[in-house]
C-alpha positions as CSV (number, residue, x, y, z in Angstrom):
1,X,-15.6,-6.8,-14.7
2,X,-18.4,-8.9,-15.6
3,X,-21.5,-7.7,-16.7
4,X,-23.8,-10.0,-15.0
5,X,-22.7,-8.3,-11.2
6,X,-24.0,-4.8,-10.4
7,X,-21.1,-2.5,-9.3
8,X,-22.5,-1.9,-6.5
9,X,-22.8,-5.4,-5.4
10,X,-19.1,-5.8,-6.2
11,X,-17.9,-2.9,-3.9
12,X,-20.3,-4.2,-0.8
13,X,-18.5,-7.6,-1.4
14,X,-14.7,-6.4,-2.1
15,X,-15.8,-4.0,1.4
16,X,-17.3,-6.7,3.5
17,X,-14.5,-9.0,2.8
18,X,-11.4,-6.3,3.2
19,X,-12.9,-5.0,5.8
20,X,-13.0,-8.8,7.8
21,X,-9.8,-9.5,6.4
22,X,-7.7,-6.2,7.5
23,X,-9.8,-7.1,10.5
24,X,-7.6,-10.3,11.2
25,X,-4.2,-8.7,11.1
26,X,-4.0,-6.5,14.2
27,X,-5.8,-5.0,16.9
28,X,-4.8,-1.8,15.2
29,X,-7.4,-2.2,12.8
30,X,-10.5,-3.6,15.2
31,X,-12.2,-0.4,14.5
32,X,-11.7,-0.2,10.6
33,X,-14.3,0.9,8.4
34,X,-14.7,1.8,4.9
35,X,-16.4,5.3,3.8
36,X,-20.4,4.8,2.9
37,X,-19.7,5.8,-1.0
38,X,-17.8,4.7,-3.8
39,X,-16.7,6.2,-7.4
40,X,-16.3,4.0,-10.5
41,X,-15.2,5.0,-13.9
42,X,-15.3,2.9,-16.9
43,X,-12.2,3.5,-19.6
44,X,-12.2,2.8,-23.1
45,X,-9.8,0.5,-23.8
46,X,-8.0,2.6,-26.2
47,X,-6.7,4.4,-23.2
48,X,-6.5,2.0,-21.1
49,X,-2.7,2.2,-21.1
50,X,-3.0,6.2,-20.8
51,X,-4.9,5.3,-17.7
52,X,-2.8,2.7,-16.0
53,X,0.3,5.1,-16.6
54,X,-2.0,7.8,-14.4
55,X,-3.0,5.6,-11.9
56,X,0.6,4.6,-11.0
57,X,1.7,8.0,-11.2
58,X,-1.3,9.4,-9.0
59,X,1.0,10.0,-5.8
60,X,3.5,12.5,-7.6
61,X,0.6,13.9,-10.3
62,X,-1.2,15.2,-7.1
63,X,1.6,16.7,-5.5
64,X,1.4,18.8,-8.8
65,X,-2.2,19.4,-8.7
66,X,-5.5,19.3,-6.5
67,X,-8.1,16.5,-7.3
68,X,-10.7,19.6,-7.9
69,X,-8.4,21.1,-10.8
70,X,-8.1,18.4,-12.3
71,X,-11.3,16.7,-12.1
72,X,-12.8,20.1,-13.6
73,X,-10.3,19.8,-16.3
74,X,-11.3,16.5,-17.1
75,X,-15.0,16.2,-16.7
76,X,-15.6,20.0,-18.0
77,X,-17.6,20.0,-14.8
78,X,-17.8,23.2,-12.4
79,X,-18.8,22.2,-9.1
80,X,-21.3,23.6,-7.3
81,X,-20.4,26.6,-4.8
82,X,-23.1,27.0,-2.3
């Protein structure tokens, strides 16, 4: 990503554009709408491999455990319960 475009200006456009596109392929989709927010992580490119190999895996690494566990796991971050 290049550092002269705000994230957030790159998700508005990537959404604006999907969403007109996705738009065009059936009536199906003439209500589609993406969700307000948006994560972003940044990854060190000596894990970027690491990473890729969990992003393709996602589907059956989830089926294992829940996006809370592991995101606690991860970020050493307890989430809020009230």
């Amino acid at each position: 990503m290049s550092k002269n475009i705000a994230l957030a200006k790159l998700v508005e456009e990537v959404k604006r554009h999907s969403s007109r596109w996705i738009k065009t392929l059936d009536h199906y989709y003439e209500s589609f709408a993406w969700q307000g927010g948006y994560g972003a992580f940044s990854v060190s490119p000596s894990i970027h491999d690491k990473t890729k190999r969990y992003i393709e895996n996602q589907e059956e690494h989830h089926k294992k455990n829940t996006f809370k566990k592991e995101y606690i796991m991860e970020t050493d971050v307890v989430p809020s319960t009230s």
